[in-house]
VOVOVEX-333464 format. One record per residue (C-alpha): x, y, z. Coordinates in steps of 0.001 Angstrom, whole numbers. Example, Ala and Ser with C-alpha at 12.3 -4.5 7.8 and 13.67 -1.06 7.14 Angstrom:
# residues 2
xx=12300&yy=-4500&zz=7800
xx=13670&yy=-1060&zz=7140
//
This chain:
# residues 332
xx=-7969&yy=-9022&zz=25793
xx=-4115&yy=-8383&zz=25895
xx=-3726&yy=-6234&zz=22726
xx=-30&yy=-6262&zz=20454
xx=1439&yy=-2722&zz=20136
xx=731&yy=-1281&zz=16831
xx=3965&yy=-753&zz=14809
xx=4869&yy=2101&zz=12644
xx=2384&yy=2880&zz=9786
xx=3255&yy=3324&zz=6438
xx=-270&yy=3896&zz=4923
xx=-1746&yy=6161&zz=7856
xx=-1132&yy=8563&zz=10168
xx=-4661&yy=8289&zz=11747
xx=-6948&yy=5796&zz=11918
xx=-10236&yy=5353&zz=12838
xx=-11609&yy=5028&zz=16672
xx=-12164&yy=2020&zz=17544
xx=-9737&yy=280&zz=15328
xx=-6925&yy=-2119&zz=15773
xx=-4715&yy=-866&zz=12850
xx=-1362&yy=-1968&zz=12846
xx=-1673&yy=-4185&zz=16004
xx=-948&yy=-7292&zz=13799
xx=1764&yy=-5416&zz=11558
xx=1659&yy=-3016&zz=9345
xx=1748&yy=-5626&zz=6414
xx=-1127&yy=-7795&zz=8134
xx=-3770&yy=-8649&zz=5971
xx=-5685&yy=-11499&zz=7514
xx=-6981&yy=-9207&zz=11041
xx=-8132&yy=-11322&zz=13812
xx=-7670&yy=-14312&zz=12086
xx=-3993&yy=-14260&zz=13630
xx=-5615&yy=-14895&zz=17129
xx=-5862&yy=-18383&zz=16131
xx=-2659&yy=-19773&zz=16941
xx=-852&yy=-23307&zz=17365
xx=-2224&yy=-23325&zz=20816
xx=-5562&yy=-22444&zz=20390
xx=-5732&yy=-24709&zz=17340
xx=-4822&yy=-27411&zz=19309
xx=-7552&yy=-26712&zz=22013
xx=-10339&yy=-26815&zz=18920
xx=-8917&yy=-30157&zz=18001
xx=-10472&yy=-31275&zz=21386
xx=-13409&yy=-30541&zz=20200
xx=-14014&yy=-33787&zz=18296
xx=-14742&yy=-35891&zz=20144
xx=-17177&yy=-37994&zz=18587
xx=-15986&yy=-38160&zz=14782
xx=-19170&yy=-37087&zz=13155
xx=-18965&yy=-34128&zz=10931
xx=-21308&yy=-31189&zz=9514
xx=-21596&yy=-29844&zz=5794
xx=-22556&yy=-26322&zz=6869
xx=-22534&yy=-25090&zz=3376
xx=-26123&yy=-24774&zz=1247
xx=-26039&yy=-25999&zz=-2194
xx=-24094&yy=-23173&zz=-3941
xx=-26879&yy=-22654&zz=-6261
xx=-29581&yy=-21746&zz=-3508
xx=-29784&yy=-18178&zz=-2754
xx=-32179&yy=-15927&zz=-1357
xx=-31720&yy=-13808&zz=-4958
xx=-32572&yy=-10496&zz=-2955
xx=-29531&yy=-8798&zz=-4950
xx=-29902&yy=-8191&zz=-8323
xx=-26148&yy=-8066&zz=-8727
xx=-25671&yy=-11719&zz=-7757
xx=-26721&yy=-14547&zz=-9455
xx=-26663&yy=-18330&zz=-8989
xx=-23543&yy=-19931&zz=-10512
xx=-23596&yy=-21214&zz=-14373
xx=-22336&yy=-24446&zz=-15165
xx=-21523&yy=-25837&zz=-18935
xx=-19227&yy=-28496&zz=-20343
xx=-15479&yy=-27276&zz=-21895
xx=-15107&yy=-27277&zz=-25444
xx=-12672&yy=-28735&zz=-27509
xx=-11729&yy=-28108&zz=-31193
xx=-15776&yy=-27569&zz=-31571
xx=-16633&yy=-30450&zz=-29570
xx=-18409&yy=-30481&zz=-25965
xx=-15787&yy=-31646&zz=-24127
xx=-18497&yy=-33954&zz=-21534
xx=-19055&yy=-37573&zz=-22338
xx=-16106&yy=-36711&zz=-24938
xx=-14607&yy=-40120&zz=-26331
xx=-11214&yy=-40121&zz=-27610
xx=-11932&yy=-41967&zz=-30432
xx=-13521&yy=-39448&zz=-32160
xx=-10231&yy=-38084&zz=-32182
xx=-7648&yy=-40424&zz=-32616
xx=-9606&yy=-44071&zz=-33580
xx=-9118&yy=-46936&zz=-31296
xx=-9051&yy=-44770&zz=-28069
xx=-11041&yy=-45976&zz=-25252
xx=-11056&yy=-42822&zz=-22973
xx=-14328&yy=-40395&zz=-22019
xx=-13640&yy=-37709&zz=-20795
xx=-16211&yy=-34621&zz=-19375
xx=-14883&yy=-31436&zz=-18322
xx=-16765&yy=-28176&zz=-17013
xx=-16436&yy=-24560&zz=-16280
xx=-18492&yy=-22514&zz=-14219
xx=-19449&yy=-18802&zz=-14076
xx=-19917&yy=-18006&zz=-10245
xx=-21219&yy=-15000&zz=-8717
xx=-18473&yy=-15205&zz=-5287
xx=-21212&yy=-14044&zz=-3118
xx=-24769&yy=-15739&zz=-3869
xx=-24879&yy=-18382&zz=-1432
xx=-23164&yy=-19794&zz=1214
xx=-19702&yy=-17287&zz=1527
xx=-16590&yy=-15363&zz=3267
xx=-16664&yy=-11546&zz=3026
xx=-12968&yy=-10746&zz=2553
xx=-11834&yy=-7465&zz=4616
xx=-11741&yy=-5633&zz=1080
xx=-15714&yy=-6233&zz=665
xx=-16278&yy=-2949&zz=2567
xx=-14072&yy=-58&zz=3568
xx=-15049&yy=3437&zz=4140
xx=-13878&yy=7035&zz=3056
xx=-12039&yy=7892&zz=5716
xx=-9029&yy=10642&zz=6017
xx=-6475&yy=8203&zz=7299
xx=-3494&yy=10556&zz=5944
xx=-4778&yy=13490&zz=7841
xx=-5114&yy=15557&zz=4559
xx=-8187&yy=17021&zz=5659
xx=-9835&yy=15259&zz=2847
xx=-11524&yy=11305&zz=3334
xx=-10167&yy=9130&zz=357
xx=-11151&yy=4979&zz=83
xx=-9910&yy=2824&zz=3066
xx=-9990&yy=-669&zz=3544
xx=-8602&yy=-2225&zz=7054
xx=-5449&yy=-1977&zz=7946
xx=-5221&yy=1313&zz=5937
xx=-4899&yy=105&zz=2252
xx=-6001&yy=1704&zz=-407
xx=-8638&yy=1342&zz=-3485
xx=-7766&yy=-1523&zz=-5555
xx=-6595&yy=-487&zz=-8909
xx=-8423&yy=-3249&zz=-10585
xx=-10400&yy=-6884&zz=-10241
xx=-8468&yy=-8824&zz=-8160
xx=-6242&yy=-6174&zz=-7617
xx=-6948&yy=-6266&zz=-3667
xx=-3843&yy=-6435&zz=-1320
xx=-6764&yy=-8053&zz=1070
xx=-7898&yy=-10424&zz=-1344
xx=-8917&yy=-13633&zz=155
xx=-5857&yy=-15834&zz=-812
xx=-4695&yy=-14288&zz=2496
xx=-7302&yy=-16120&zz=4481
xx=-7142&yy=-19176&zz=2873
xx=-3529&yy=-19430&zz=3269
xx=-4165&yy=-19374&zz=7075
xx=-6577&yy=-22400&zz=6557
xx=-9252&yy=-20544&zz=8429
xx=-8834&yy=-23534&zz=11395
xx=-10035&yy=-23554&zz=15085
xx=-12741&yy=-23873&zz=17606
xx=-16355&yy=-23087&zz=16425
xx=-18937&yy=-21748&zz=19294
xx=-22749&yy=-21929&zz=18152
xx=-25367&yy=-18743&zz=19398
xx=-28286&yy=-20411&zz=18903
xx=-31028&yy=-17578&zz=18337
xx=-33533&yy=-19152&zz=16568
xx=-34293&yy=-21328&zz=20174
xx=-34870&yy=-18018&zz=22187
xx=-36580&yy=-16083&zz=19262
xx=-37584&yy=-18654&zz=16698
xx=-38332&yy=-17262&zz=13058
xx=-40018&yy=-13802&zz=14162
xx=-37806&yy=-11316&zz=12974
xx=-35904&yy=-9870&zz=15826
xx=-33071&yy=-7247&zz=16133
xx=-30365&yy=-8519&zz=18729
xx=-28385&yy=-5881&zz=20237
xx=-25766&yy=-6224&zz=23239
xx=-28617&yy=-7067&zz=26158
xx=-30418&yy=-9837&zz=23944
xx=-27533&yy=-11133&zz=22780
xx=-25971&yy=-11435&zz=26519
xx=-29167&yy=-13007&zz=27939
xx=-29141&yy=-15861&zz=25282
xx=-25057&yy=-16155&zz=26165
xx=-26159&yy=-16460&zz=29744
xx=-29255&yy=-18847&zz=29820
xx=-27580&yy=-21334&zz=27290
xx=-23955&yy=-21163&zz=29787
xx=-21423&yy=-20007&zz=26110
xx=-18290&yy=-18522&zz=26820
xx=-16668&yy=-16740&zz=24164
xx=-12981&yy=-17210&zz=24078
xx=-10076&yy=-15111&zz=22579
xx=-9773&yy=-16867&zz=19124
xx=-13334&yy=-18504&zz=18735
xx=-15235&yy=-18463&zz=15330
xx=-18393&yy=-17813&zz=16641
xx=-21253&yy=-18575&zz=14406
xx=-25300&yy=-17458&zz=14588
xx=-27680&yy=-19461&zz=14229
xx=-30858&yy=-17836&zz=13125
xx=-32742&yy=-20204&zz=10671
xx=-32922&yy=-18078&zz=7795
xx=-30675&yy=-20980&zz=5859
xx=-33086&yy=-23643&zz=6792
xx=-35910&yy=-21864&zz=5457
xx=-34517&yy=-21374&zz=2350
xx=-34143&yy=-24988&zz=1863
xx=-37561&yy=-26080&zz=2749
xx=-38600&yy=-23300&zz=-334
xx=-38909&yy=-19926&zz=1119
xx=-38339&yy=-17533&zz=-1463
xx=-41022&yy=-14509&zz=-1198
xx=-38402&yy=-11315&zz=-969
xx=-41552&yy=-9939&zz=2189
xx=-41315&yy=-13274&zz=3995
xx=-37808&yy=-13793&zz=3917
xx=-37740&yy=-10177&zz=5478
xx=-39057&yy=-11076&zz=7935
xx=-37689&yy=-14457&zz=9008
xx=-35321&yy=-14654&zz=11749
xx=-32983&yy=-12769&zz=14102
xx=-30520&yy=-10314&zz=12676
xx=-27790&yy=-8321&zz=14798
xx=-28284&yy=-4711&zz=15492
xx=-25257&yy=-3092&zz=13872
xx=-26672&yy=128&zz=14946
xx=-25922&yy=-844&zz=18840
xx=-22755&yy=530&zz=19640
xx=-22577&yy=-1941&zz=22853
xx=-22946&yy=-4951&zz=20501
xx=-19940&yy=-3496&zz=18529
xx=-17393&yy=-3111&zz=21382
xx=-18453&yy=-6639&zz=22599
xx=-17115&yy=-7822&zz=19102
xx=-13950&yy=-6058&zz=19744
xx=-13709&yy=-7169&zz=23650
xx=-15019&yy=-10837&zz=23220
xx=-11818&yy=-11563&zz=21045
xx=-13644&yy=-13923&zz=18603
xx=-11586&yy=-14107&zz=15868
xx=-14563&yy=-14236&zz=12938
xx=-18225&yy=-13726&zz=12928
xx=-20595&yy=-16295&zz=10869
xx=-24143&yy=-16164&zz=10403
xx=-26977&yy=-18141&zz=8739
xx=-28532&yy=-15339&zz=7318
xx=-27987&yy=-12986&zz=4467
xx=-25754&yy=-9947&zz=6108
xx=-24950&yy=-11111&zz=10338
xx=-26526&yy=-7488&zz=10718
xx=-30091&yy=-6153&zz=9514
xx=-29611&yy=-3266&zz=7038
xx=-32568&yy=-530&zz=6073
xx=-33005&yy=-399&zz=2278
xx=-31896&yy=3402&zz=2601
xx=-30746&yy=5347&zz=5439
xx=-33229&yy=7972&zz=7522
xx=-33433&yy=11188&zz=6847
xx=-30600&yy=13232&zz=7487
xx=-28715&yy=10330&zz=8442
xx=-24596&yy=10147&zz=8148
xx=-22987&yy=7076&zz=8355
xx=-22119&yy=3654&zz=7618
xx=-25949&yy=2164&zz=6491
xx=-24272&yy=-1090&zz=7781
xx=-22480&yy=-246&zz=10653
xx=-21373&yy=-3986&zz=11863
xx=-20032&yy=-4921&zz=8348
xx=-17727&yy=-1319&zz=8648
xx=-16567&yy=-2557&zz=12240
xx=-15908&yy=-6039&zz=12060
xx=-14407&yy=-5492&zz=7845
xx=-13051&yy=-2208&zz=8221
xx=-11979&yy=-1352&zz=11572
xx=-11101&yy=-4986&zz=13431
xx=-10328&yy=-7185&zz=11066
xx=-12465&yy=-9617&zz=11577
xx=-13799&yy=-11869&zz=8271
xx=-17973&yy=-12207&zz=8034
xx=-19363&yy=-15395&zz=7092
xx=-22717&yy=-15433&zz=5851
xx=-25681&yy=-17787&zz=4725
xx=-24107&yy=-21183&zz=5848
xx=-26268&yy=-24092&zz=6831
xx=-26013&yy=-23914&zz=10550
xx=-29415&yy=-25567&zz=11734
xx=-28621&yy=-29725&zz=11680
xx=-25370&yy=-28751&zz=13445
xx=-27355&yy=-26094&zz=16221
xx=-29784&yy=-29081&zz=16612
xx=-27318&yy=-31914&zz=17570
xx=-25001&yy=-29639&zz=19769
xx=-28768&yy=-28644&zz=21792
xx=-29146&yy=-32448&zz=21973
xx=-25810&yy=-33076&zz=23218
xx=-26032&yy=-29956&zz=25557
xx=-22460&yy=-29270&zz=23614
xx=-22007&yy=-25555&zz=22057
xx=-18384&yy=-26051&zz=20752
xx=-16751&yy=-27602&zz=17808
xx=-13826&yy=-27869&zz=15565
xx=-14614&yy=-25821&zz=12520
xx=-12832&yy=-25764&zz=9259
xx=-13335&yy=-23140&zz=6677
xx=-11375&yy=-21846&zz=4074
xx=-12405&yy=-19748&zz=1065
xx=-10999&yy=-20119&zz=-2036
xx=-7436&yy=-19402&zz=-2500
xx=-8601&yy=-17193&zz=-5182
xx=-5510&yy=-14226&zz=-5658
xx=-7907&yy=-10312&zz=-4914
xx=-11214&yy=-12187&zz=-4719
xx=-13550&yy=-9896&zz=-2310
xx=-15935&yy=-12751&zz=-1496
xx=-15844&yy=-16638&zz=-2224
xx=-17846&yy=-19515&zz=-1791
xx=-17021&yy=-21732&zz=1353
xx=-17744&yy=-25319&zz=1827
xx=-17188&yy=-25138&zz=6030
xx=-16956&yy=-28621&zz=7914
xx=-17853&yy=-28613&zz=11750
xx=-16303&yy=-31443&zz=13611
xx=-17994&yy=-32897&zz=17049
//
C-alpha cells in the first residue's frame, strides 16, 4: 500500500516502530479513516444493490456486564418546575392548553454495548520526545488529556468524516463456530482464502464471531461467555503487520475486545496486555468497533454468496468522547 510521506512533527521526534505517525499530517486525528475517499466511497455505493438494509447495533442496554466500570444506560423523564416532564400536559400550567409533552435524559456508560473505540481509548508510555524518559502517548503523538473530554482525538473527529464506505464480512463463526478459538495470521488467511475475500485499501472490515448473537438469545454466565467464539490473537505479530499491509481502514468485531486479552499478564511479562488495541489505536490509526450485531447480516451475505456491503457508521459527534455508542446500518 502506497504510503503519504510523513510531514514535520511538532509533538515527536521519534515514534514508535511500526507506526504511521505523521503520514496523514501532523494535525490528523481521524488515522486510516482518511483512506476512505470520494472514490472509494463511490465504489461502496455499488454495493447496494438490492435496497435491503441491516441494524447491526444490539439494543444499547444489552451488554455482556464483564466490566465493572460500565454499566447499562439509565433512562428517566426531564423535570420541570417539580413536575415529570413525560405525559406533561400544558394545562397544568397555563389552563386551556391542549399540548403533552414527554421529555427524557439518559445517563450512558459510552462503552457498554454496541460501540467505536476512539484513538484516545488507549495510548501507551512511550518516549516520543527522545528525553530518555516514556511519558503518555496517544496516536499521532498527542499528549494526556488534561481533562473529560479534553481529548484532541475525541470522537467528534470521526463522526465528522461520517465513518462511510464499503463493509467486507470475515465470517469466523462458519469455520470455527462458538468454540473459543484464537485467530492469528495463518487462520485468519485460510478463512480469507476458502470463502474467496479480498481486502481492499479503504475497507471496514468487520468479524463475525457470534458472541453478539449469543448474548441476545440470553447468554450471560461471565465462564460461558469466555469461552464463546473466535477472538484475534493480538499477541501474533504476523496478524499485526497484515492490519497495517491489508490497508483496511477500521477493524469491527462482534465480540467484546476484536482481540482476546489475559486477565493479567505472565510472569515477567513487559508489554502492551492488549497488543492489537495498542497497534491498530495507538500506532496506525485505525478506529475498533466492537460488540455490533453482525450475525443476520453474515447469514444473508453466506446466502447470497456476497461478502461486501455499504456500511454506515458514525459515533456520536460527541466533542473528547473516548468511546460512543453506534447505531451502524449495512446496505446490500
Amino acid at each position: 500500500m502506497p504510503q503519504p510521506t510523513p510531514t514535520h512533527p511538532t509533538r515527536w521526534r521519534h515514534r514508535p516502530p511500526g507506526s504511521n505517525w505523521g503520514e496523514f499530517g501532523d494535525d490528523d486525528r481521524i488515522g486510516r479513516l482518511n483512506l476512505i475517499d470520494s472514490v472509494r466511497r463511490r465504489a461502496a455505493l455499488q454495493e447496494a444493490v438490492e435496497g435491503e438494509v441491516f441494524c447491526l447495533s444490539l439494543p444499547l442496554d444489552v451488554g455482556p456486564g464483564l466490566n465493572p466500570t460500565r454499566l447499562p444506560p439509565r433512562l428517566a423523564a426531564v423535570e420541570r418546575e417539580g413536575r415529570l416532564k413525560f405525559n406533561l400536559c400544558a394545562c397544568e400550567l397555563h389552563p386551556g392548553l391542549t399540548d403533552v409533552i414527554c421529555d427524557d435524559r439518559v445517563t450512558l456508560y459510552t462503552q457498554f454495548s454496541t460501540q467505536w473505540d476512539s484513538l484516545c481509548h488507549a495510548g501507551a508510555m512511550f518516549d516520543a520526545d527522545g528525553d530518555g524518559q516514556p511519558e503518555v502517548r496517544y496516536y499521532n503523538g498527542f499528549g494526556a488529556a488534561r481533562e473529560v473530554g479534553g481529548s484532541p482525538l475525541g470522537l467528534q473527529h470521526m463522526a465528522v468524516s461520517a465513518v462511510q464506505g464499503r463493509g467486507v464480512m470475515i465470517d469466523l463463526r462458519r469455520h470455527f463456530g462458538d468454540a473459543p478459538t484464537a485467530v492469528g495470521y495463518d487462520k485468519l488467511m485460510a478463512v480469507l482464502r476458502a470463502d474467496r475475500v479480498q481486502i481492499e485499501v479503504g475497507d471496514m472490515v468487520c468479524l463475525h464471531t457470534g458472541f453478539a448473537d449469543r448474548l441476545l438469545q440470553g447468554l450471560r454466565d461471565p465462564v460461558e461467555l469466555a469461552r464463546t467464539g473466535a477472538w484475534l490473537d493480538g499477541h501474533d505479530s504476523a496478524l499485526l503487520q497484515w492490519i497495517t499491509d491489508s490497508g483496511l481502514s477500521v477493524l469491527v468485531s462482534d465480540n467484546v475486545a476484536v482481540e482476546g486479552r489475559a486477565d493479567k499478564p505472565a510472569l515477567g511479562y513487559s508489554g502492551p496486555l492488549m497488543p492489537l488495541h495498542e497497534h491498530c489505536l495507538f500506532k496506525i490509526g485505525v478506529h475498533l468497533g466492537e460488540l455490533w450485531h453482525l450475525t443476520p447480516l453474515a447469514q444473508w451475505l453466506a446466502a447470497n454468496g456476497r461478502y461486501r456491503f455499504l456500511l454506515t457508521a458514525p459515533p456520536l459527534r460527541l466533542t473528547g468522547a473516548v468511546g460512543s455508542p453506534v447505531t451502524p446500518v449495512a446496505t446490500v
